[in-house]
C-alpha positions in Angstrom: 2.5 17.1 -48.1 4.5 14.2 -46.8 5.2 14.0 -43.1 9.2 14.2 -41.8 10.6 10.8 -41.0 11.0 9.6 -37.3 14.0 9.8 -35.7 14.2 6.1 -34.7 15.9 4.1 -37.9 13.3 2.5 -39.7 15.4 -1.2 -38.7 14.7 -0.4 -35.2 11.2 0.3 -35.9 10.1 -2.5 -37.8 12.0 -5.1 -35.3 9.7 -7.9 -34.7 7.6 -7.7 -31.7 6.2 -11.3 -31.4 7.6 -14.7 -32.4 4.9 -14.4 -35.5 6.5 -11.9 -37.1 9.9 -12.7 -37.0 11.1 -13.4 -40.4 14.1 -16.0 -41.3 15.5 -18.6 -39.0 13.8 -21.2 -39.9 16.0 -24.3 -38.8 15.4 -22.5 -35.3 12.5 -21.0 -35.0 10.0 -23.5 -37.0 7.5 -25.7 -35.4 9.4 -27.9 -32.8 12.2 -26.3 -33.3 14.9 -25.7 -30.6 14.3 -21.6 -29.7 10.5 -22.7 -30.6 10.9 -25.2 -27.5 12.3 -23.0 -25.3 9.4 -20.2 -26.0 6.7 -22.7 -25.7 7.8 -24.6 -23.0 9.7 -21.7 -21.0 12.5 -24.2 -20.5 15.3 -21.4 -20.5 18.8 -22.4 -21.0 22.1 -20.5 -21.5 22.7 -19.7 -25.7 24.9 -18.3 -27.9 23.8 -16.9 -31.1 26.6 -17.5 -33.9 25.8 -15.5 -37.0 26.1 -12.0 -39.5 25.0 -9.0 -38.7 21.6 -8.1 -39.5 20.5 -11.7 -39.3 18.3 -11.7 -36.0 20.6 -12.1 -33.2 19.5 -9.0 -30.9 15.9 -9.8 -32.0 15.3 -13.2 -30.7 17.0 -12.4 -27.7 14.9 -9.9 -27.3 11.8 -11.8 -28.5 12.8 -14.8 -25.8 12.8 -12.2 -22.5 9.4 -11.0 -23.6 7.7 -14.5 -24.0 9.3 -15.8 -20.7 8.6 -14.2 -17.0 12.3 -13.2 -16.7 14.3 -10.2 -15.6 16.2 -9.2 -18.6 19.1 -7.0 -18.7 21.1 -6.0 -22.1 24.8 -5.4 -22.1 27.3 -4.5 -25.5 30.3 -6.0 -24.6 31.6 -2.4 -26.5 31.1 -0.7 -24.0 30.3 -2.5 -20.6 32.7 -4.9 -18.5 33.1 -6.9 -15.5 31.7 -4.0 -13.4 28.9 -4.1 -15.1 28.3 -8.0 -15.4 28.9 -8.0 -11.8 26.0 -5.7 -11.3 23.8 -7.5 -12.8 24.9 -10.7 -10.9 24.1 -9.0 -7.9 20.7 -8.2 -8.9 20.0 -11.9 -10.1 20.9 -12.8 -6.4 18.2 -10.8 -5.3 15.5 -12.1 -7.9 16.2 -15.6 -6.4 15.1 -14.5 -3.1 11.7 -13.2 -2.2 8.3 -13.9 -2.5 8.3 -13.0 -6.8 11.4 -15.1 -7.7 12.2 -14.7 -11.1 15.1 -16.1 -13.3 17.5 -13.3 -15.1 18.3 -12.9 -18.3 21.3 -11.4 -19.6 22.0 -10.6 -23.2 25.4 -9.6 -24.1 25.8 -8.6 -27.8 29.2 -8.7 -29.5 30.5 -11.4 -26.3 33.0 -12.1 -28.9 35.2 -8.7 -27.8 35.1 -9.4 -24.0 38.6 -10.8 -23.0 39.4 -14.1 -21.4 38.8 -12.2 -17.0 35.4 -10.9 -18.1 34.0 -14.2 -20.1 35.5 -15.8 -16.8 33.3 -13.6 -14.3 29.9 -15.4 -16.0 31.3 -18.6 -15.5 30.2 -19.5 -11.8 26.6 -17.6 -12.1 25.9 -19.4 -15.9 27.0 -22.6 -14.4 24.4 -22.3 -11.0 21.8 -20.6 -13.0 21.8 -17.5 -11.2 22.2 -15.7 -14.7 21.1 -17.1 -18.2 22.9 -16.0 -20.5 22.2 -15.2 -24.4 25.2 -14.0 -26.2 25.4 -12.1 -30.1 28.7 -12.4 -32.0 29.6 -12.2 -35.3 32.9 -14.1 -34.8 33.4 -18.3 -34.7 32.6 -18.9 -30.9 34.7 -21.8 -31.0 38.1 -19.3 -31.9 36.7 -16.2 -30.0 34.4 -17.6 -26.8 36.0 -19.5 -24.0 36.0 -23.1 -24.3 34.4 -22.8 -20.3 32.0 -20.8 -20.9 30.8 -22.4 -24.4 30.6 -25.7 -22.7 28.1 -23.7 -20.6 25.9 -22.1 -23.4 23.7 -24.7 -26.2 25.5 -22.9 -29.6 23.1 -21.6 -32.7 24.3 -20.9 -35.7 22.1 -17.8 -37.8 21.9 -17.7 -41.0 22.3 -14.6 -43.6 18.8 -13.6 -44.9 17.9 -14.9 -47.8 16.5 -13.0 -51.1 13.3 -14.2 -50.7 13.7 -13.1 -46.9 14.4 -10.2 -47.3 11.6 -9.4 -49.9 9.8 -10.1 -47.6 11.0 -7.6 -44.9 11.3 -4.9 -47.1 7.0 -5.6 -48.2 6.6 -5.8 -44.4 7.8 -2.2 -44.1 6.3 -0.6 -46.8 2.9 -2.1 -45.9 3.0 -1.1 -41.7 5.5 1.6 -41.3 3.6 4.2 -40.7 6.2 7.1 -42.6 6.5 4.7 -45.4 2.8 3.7 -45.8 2.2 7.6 -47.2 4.3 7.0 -50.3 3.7 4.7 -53.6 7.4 3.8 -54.2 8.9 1.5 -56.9 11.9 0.1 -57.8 13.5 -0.2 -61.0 15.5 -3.2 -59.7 14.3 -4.5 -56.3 16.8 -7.5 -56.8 19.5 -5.2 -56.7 18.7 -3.9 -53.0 19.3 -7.5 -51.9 22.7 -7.9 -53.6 23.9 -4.6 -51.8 21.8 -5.7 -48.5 23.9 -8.8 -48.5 22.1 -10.8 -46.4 21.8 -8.0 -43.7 18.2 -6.8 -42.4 19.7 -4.0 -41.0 21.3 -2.7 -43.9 18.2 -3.3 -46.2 16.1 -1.5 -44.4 18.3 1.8 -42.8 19.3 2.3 -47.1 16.0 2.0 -48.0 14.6 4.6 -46.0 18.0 6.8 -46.8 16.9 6.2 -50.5 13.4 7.4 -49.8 14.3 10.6 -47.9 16.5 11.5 -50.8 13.6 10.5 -53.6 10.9 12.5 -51.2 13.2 16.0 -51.6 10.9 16.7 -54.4 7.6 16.7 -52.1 6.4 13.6 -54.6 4.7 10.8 -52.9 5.0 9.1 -55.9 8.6 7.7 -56.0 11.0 5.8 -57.9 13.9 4.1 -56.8 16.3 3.4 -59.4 19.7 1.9 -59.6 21.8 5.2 -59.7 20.3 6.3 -56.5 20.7 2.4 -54.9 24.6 2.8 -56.1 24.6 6.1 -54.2 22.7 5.0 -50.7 24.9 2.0 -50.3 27.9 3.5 -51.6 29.0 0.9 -54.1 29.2 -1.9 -51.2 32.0 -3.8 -50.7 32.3 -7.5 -49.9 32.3 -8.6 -46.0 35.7 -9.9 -45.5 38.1 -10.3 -41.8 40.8 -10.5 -42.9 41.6 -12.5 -39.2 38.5 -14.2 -38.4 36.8 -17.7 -39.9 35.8 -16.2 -43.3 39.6 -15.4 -44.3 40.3 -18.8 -43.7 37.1 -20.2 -45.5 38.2 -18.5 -48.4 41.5 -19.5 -48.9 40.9 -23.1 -48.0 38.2 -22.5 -50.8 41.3 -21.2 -53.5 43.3 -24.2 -52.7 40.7 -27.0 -52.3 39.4 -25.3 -56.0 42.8 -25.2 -57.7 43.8 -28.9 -55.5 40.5 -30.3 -57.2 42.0 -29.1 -61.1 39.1 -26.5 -61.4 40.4 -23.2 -62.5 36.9 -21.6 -62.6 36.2 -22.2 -59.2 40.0 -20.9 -58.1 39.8 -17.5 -59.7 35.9 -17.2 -58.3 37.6 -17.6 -54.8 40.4 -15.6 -55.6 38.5 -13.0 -57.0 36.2 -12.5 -53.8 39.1 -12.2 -51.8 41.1 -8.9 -53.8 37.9 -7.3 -53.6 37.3 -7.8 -49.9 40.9 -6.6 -49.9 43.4 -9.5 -48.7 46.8 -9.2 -48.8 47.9 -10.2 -52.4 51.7 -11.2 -50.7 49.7 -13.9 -48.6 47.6 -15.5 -51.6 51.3 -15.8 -53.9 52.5 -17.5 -50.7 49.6 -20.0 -50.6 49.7 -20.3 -54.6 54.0 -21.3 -53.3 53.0 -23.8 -51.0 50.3 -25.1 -53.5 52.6 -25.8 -56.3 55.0 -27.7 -54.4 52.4 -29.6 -52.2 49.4 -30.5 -54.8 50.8 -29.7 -58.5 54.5 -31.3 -57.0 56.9 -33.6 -59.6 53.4 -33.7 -62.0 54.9 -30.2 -63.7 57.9 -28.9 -61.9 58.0 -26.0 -63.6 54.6 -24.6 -61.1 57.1 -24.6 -58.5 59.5 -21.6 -60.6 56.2 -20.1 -61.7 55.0 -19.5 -58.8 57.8 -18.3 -57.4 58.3 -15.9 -60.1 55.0 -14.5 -59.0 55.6 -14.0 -55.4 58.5 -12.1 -56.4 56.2 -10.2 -58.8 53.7 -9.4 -56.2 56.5 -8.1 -54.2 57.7 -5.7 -56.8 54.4 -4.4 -58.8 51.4 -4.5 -56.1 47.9 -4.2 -56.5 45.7 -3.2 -58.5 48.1 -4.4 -61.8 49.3 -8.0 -59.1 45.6 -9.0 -59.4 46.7 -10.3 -63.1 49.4 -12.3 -62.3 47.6 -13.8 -59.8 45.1 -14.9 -61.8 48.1 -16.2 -64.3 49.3 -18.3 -61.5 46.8 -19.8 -60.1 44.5 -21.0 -63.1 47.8 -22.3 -64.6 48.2 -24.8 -60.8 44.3 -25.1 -61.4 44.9 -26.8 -64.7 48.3 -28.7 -64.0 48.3 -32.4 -63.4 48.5 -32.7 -60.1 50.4 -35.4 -57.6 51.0 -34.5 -53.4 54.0 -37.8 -53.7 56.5 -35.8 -52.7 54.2 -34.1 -49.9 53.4 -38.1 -48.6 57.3 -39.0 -48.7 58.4 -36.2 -46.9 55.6 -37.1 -44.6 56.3 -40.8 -44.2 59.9 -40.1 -44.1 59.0 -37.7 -40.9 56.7 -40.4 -39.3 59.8 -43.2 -39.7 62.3 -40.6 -37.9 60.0 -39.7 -35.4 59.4 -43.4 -34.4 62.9 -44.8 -34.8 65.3 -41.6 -33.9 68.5 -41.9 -34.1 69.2 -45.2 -36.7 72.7 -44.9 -37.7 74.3 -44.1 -41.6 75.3 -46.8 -42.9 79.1 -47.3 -42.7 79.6 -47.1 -46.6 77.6 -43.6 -46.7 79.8 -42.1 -44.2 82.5 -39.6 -45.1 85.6 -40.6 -44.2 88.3 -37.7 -43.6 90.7 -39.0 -41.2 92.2 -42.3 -41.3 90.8 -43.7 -38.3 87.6 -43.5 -39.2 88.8 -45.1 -42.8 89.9 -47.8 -40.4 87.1 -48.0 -38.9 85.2 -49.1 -42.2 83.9 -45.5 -42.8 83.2 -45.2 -46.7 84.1 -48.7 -47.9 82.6 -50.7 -50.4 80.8 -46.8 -51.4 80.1 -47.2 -55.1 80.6 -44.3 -56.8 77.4 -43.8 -58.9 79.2 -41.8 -61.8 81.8 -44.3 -62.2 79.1 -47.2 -62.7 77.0 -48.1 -66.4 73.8 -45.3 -66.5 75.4 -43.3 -63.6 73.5 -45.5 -61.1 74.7 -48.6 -58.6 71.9 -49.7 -56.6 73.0 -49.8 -52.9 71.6 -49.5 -50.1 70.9 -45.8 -49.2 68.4 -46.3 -46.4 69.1 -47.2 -42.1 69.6 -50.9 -42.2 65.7 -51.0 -40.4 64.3 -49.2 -43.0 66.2 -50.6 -46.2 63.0 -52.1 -47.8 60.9 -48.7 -46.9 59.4 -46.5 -50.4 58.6 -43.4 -49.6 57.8 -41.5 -52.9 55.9 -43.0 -55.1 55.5 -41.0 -58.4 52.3 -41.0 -59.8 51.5 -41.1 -63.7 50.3 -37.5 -64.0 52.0 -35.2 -66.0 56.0 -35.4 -66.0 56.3 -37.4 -63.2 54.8 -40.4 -65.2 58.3 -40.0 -66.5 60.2 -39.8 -63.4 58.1 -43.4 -62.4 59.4 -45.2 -65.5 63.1 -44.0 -65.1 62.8 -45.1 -61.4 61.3 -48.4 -62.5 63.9 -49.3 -64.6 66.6 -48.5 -61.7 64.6 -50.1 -59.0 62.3 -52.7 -60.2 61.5 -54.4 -57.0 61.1 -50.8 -55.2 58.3 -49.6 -58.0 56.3 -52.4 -59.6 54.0 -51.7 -61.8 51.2 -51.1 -59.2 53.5 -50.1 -56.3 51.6 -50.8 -52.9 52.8 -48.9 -50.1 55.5 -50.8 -47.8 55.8 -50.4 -43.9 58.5 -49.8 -42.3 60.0 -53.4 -41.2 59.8 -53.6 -37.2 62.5 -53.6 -34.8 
């Protein structure tokens, strides 16, 4: 007869009591390494744990207070506020005075959801030292913390557990906990309970002791965990994905550096993980827009119409059908020829009005309706380019300062190879061979 689970989760219960057994970490918490230093040495400072849940955050905090004579308070930054941060201020006062002064502690988890007033009320004590402060979030301090208060606080970034991690916390629980110890329990794919755990203790271990109160039903102590009752305990999990914080923008700069760099494998990988963590299909046809114009460019014009076409598309049919002409799109930009020219001349050209303002039209581009300003030389000597051999008369069509300037330079990918030879032969002396960029000539 098997004995009834405890009510504590078994993540709770197998949280690391001692710096020995903490498992993962190890650019942190390996010989001479920085949290290493501070628990051998007792040199506390003010921290900031950066990293995904189930990784260790609340754990080392945790593991820190205990190793150092401190008082140590916990706050969630869910639930508590500036009353409650000023409480324990108070209290830190009053461990600096007496005959067994102490330093205090605090750990706030999920610091990231405080606003702007109550990240300010730690500001004064973090800064004297009347409160050390460790603070858990999930979020990219640098968009989500105070810039004060980080400048306060020595940053570490935690990394997701690793397979081999995590097989090793999951033979760590089945060898102490004391429920799971009375069972003999296999898997028929232990790999697969890292893919759904995702790098995430916590997760790992709360599903597996799920799985093994639904395998134990049959009053067997002899169990067997196999993939249809994984799929049903994590509940086919999906990927981790904000669609606002750092990891929608590391994915999309991942789409466009991959279809920028001509790899069309790589693009739809990236596009891929973001549909199933459920972006917006509207905002990747917008970036695929931008992309074709800015990277892809004069190379194959046509990108530019395609793309459009499946913005449009998007619009109209949705998801789940939109995922395919996504997929159309950007493995076609992916496998253009690609040139940014007309990106750097619109660039230059923006640089050169920014630094000379307001140069004036030349007189013989200006339109001339009234006859003063025909009188006043507005529109003479304009060749009209139509009337000339080859529709072209080569004139000056740049600010008298800037006459000598090239801003767009095609390159010899795709069509625009074309576009450099017809320009060559127009402008010979504008587009050598080996064109070098030209500055613009000073004032």
């Amino acid at each position: 007869m098997t004995h009834s689970p405890p009510l504590t989760p078994l993540a709770e219960r197998m949280r690391p009591q001692t710096a020995m057994a903490f498992i993962g970490q190890s650019h942190l918490m390996s010989s001479a390494a920085p949290l290493q230093e501070i628990l051998s040495t007792g040199q506390l400072t003010s921290l900031i744990f950066w990293g995904p849940p189930g990784c260790g955050k609340t754990t080392l905090a945790r593991l820190i207070a205990q190793s150092l004579d401190v008082a140590f308070f916990e706050l969630s930054a869910v639930s508590a506020g500036v009353k409650e941060i000023r409480q324990v201020i108070e209290q830190a006062k009053a461990n600096q005075s007496g005959l067994f002064a102490k330093p205090t502690l605090l750990f706030i988890d999920e610091i990231h959801r405080f606003n702007k007033s109550q990240q300010d009320a730690l500001l004064h004590s973090v800064e004297t030292g009347e409160v050390f402060l460790i603070g858990a979030t999930t979020e990219n301090p640098s968009f989500e913390v105070n810039p004060a208060l980080i400048s306060r606080c020595q940053v570490y970034t935690l990394q997701p557990h690793s397979p081999a991690e995590l097989a090793n916390i999951l033979e760590r629980a089945l060898r102490e906990d004391v429920w799971l110890k009375q069972f003999q329990i296999d898997f028929e794919d232990r790999d697969l309970l890292f893919q759904y755990a995702g790098g995430d203790a916590r997760i790992l271990l709360n599903r597996l002791e799920l799985a093994v109160k639904i395998a134990s039903r049959s009053g067997q102590s002899e169990l067997n965990l196999d993939k249809a009752l994984l799929q049903r305990v994590f509940q086919n999990p999906t990927l981790k994905y904000d669609h606002s914080g750092e990891e929608h923008y590391n994915l999309i700069s991942a789409l466009i550096k991959s279809v920028r760099g001509s790899d069309p494998d790589g693009a739809v990988y990236w596009l891929a993980r973001m549909l199933e963590g459920g972006e917006d299909p509207l905002f990747i046809a917008r970036r695929l827009l931008i992309l074709a114009s800015e990277d892809v460019g004069n190379a194959e014009p046509y990108a530019l119409s395609l793309a459009n076409a499946c913005f449009q598309s998007v619009h109209v049919i949705g998801m789940p059908e939109a995922r395919i002409l996504l997929a159309q799109v950007t493995t076609y930009l992916a496998a253009c020829p690609k040139s940014n020219a007309a990106y750097v001349a619109i660039e230059a050209a923006r640089k050169d009005v920014k630094k000379y303002m307001h140069l004036p039209v030349p007189l013989h581009l200006r339109n001339a309706p009234t006859t003063l300003m025909k009188d006043l030389g507005y529109g003479q000597e304009y060749q009209y380019s139509h009337d000339q051999p080859e529709h072209f008369s080569q004139q000056q069509y740049l600010p008298d300062q800037l006459r000598k300037r090239n801003y767009y330079n095609p390159t010899q990918q795709g069509k625009e190879k074309n576009l450099r030879r017809h320009l060559q032969n127009l402008w010979p002396e504008r587009y050598p061979e080996h064109a070098q960029k030209q500055e613009p000539e000073q004032e």
